[in-house]
N, C-alpha and C positions, 0 to 999 in steps of 0.2 A: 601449506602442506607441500605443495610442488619448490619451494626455496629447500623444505627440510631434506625431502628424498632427495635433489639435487645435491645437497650437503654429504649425505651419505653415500652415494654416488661416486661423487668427486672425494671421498674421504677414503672408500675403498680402491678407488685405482691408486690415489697416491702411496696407499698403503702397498699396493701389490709392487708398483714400480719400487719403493723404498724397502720392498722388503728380497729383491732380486740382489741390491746388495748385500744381502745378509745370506748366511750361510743358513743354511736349509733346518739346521738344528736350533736355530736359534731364533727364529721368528715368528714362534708363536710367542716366545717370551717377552721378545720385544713388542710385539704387540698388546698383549696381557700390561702387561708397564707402562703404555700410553693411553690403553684402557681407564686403567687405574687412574691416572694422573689428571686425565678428560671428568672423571665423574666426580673427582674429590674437590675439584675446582671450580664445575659449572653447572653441577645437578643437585645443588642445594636448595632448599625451598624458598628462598631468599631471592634467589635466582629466577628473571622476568621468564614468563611460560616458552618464549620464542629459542632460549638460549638455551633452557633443557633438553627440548625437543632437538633441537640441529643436535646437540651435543650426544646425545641417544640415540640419534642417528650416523653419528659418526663413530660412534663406538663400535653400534653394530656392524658397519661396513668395515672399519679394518678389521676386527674379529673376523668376520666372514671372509674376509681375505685373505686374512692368515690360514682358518679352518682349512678353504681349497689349495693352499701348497701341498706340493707334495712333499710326503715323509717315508724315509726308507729305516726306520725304526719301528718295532713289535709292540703294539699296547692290548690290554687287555680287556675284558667287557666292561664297561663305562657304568659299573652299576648303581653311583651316586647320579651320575650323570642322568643316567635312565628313571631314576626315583625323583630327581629334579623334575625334570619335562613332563614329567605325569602328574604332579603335582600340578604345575604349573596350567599343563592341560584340562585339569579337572579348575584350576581358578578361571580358565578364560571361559569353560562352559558357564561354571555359576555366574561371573558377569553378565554373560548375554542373556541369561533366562532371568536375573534375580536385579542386577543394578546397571542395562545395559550405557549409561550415562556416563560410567565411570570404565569405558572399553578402552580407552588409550593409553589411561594411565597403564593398568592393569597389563593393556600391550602392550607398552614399552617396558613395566618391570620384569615381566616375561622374557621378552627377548635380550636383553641384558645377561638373564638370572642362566639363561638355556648358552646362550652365544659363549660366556666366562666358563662356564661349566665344562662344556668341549671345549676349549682352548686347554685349560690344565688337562682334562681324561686324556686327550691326544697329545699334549706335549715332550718334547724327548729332556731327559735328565740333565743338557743345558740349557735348552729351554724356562727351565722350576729354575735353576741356578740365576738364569738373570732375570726372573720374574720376585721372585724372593731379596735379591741384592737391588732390583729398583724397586720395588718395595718400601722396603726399609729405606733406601733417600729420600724417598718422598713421604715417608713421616718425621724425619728427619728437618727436612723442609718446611714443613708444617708447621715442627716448633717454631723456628725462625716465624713464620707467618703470626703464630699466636703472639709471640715476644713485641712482634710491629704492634699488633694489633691490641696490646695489652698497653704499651709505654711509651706510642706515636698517635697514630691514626684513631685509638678510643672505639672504635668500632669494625666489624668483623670484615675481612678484604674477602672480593671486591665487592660486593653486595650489600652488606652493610647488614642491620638487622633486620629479620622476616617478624612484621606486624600483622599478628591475624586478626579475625572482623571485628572481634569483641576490642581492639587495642592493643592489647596486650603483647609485651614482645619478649623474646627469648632470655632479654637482659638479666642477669640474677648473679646475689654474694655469690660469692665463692667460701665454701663452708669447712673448708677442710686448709685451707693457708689464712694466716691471722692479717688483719693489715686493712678488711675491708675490701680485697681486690674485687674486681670482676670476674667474673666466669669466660674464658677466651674458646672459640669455637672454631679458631681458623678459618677454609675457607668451606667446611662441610657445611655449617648454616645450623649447628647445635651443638652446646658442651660434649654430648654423649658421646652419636658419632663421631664428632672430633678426636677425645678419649679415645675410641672405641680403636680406633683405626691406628693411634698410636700404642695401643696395648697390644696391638695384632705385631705389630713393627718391633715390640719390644722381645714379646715372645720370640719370634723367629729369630733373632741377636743372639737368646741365650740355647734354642735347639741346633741353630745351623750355625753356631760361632766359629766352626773351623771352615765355613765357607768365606770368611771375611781375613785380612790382616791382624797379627796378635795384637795391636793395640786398639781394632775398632772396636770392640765389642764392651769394654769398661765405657768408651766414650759413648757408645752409642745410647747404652742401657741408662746414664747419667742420665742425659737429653732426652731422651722419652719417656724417663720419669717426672724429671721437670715440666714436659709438657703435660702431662695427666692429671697431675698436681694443679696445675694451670688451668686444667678443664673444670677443678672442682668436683668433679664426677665421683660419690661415696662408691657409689655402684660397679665402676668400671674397675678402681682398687683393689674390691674383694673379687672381682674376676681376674686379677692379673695373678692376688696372691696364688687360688685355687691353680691356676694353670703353671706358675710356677713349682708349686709344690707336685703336681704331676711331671715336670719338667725334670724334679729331683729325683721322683721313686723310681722314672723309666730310664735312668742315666747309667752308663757302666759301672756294672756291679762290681770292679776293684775299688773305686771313687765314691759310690752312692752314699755308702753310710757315713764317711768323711763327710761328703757334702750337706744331707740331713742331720747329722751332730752340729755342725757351725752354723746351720742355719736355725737350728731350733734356736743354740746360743745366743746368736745375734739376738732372735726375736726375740726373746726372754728378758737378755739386758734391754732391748728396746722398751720393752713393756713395763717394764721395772722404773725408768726411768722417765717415759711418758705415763704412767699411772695414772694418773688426776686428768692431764689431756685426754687421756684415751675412754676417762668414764664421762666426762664433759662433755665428748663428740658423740659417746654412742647414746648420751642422755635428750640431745640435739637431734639427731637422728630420728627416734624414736619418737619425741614431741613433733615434728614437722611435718609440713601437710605433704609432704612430700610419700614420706613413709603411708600417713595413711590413704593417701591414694593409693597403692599401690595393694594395700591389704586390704581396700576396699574392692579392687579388682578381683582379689580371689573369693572376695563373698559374695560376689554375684555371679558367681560361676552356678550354683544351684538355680538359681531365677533363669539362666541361659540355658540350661536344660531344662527347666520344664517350660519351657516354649509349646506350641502347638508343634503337633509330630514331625510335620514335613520342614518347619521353619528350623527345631534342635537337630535336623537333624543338615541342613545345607545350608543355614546359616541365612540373615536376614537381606546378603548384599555384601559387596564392596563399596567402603566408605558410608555405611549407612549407621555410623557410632551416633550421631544427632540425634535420630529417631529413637535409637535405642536409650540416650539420653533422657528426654522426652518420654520415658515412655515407664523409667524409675528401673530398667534393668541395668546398668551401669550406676557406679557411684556417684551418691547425688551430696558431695561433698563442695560441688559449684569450680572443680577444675575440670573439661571435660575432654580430656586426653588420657585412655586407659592406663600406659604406661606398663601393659606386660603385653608382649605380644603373642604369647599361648590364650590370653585372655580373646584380647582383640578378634585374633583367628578362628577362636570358639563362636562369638558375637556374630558374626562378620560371612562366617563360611561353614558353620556347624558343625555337628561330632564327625562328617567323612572330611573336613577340612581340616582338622586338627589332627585326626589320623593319619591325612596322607602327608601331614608336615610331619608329623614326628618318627613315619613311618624314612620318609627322608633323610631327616637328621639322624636316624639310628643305623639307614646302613652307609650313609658318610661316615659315621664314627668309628662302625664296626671295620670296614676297609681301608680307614684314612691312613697313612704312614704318619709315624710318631710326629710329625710335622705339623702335620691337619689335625690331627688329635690336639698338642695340645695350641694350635688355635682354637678350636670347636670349643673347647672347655670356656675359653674367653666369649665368645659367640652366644653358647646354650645361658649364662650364666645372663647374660643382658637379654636374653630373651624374657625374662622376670619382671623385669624393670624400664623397660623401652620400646616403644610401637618401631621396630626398625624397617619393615617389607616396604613399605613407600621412601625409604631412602636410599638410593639407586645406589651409592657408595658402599654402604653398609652392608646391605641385603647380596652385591655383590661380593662381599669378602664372606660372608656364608659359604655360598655357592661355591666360592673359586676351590674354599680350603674344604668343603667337604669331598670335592674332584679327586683332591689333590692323594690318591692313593697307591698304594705298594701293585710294583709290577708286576704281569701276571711270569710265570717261570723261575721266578726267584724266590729263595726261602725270607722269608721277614728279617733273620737275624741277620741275611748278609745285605736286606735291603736297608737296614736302620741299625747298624752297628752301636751304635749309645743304646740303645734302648730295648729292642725287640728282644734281646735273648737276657733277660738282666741275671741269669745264671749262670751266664759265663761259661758254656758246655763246651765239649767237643767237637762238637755240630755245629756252633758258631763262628771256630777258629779256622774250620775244615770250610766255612764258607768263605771267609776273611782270603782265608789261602785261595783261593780260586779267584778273587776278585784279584790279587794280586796278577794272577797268571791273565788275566783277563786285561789286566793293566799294561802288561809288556807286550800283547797283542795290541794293543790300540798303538803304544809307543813306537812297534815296528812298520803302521801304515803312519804315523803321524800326530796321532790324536793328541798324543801325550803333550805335544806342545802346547795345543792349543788348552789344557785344563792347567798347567804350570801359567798359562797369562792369566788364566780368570782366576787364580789363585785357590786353585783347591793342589795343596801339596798334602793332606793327611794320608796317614799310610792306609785308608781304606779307600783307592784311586775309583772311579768312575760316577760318584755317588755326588749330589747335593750335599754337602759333606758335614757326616753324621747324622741326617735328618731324612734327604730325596734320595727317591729312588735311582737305579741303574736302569738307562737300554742296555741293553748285552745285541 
């Protein structure tokens, strides 16, 4: 314990020293980015217990370092943020009353879930810019990692595969590429995850594409497809299509119908063309024990409410799925990983635990900037199909993109020009127009140079461009 606070210690001052080089708007971002990059690497469950914990505690310390710089940029009430930590708050009570055994994990998903969350609520709109563009390299990277790991090394870097008690390890076909392959997990320490985290990366390519160079975004979107593909993951696909196709309905309405016509097209002739594949895999699907765990999860949702009063109603404990195993309230199919985590939650934390989760997730979504929305949709969508809250990676890309919301003072349409106003009003143009004027203010203290190097030249200047918000 004293090596890990030491870790986190020394992991925030090098942060605060490192981050005096950085310009004041930009270091929470940087931060957020080596956040990211710390938890996708070394907080896998594959990963020896000593190498999580430092790493959880190095997280928190430069977060915490970032948090305390100071910022001469206007933010608004944090009300994702505030629906995060109360949630959160109400898991670390039922810990201590209900499964005080399991307090550390619990604290460190906590402090992760709360720390990520004020980093994006307080961040300035370069800040998202380079938290969003290292993002996306480091899923980027990951392919690479899957690719070793699929066509070198045979096994998942650097950890290799997590063996739980029963034997059994993560190891599985890959169901959706023909050939036999393996399922690649990079360095998250499970297909899903893996997936998950590259679907978050892919989304953000096609809402923020005018924040990158005109040719990154074909390349980008190829490569995280390929890695998804690579994950095998059925589940992660049908959340990338959904958020895609929210990606399409909230896009500029001169464009949108163009781009819903060619895309139904595509899909059409794709469908046409895979026909026989496509009835073969949903036939797969459908037969597999996979599937029916999963709809075994939903049918024991009535046995989880009629619990004895106080048990439906705060839930049995953190990590107490065994017992409830054991006890014929979970699916008694002999895999014993719920695999939805509205399920687990219900199980786990009761009807006020599944309240104040969804009570979370609905006013992230409702405040999110079209950005955070359509991550969310990726997010919500494997919350069906994946026990994600114990995977510090994951559960943190929740959090970050539910933060991540429209500014307070500014109208939506001028915050999220793709998207917010897809009517194309007067009201829209009339805010477009003011960001402009707002543009040649910034150009005549200096600013302007500095968004020409990070490459936002769209003509809606001050913006995560077309997606993040503006400081004004």
């Amino acid at each position: 314990m004293i090596v890990v606070l030491s870790g986190a210690v020394a992991a925030a001052l090098v942060a605060f020293v490192g981050g005096l080089l950085l310009p004041a708007d930009r270091r929470r971002g940087a931060a957020l980015v080596i956040a990211f990059a710390v938890l996708i690497s070394t907080t896998s469950g594959s990963a020896p217990d000593i190498v999580r914990h430092a790493a959880v505690a190095a997280v928190a310390g430069v977060s915490v370092a970032a948090l305390v710089s100071p910022r001469s940029w206007s933010i608004g009430r944090p009300r994702a943020t505030l629906a995060t930590t109360a949630f959160f708050a109400f898991s670390i009570v039922c810990v201590l009353a209900l499964a005080p055994a399991t307090i550390v994990l619990m604290a460190e998903l906590a402090a992760i879930g709360v720390v990520i969350s004020w980093l994006v609520s307080t961040s300035s709109s370069r800040d998202l810019r380079v938290f969003v563009r290292g993002l996306v390299v480091l899923g980027l990277a990951q392919v690479v990692v899957g690719v070793v790991e699929l066509t070198i090394t045979h096994r998942p870097i650097p950890f290799g595969y997590k063996v739980l008690a029963t034997g059994r390890s993560f190891v599985s076909d890959n169901k959706i590429l023909p050939g036999g392959l393996v399922r690649v997990e990079g360095t998250l320490g499970h297909p899903i995850p893996y997936a998950v985290f590259l679907a978050v990366c892919l989304v953000l390519v096609l809402v923020a594409r005018r924040a990158f160079p005109v040719w990154f975004p074909p390349f980008a979107v190829l490569v995280l497809s390929a890695g998804i593909l690579l994950s095998g993951s059925r589940s992660v696909v049908a959340a990338v299509l959904l958020a895609v196709t929210y990606v399409l309905m909230t896009s500029e309405a001169r464009s949108r119908a163009a781009k819903i016509v060619l895309t139904v097209l595509a899909a059409l002739a794709g469908a046409a063309a895979l026909a026989s594949e496509i009835v073969e895999a949903v036939g797969t699907l459908v037969a597999s024990g996979s599937y029916e765990n999963r709809m075994g999860a939903v049918r024991s949702v009535p046995g989880l409410l009629a619990r004895p009063a106080l048990e439906a109603l705060a839930g049995s404990g953190f990590g107490s799925e065994a017992e409830l195993y054991a006890r014929g309230l979970l699916p008694q199919e002999g895999f014993t990983v719920v695999d939805n985590q509205l399920v687990t939650t219900l199980a786990t934390f009761g009807i006020a635990g599944i309240v104040s989760l969804v009570a979370a997730l609905v006013v992230g979504f409702v405040h999110a900037s079209r950005a955070g929305r359509a991550v969310l949709v990726v997010m919500i969508v494997t919350l069906f199909s994946f026990d994600y809250f114990v995977w510090f990676s994951t559960s943190a890309v929740l959090w970050a993109f539910c933060a991540l919301q429209d500014r307070p003072g500014d109208d939506r349409a001028a915050l999220d020009p793709a998207g917010a106003d897809p009517s194309g009003s007067h009201r829209a143009r009339d805010d477009r127009a003011r960001d402009d004027r707002a543009r040649d203010d910034r150009a005549r203290d200096g600013r302007a140079r500095d968004d020409r190097v990070l490459g936002d030249s769209s003509d809606r200047p001050g913006l995560v461009v077309g997606t993040l918000t503006a400081a004004r």
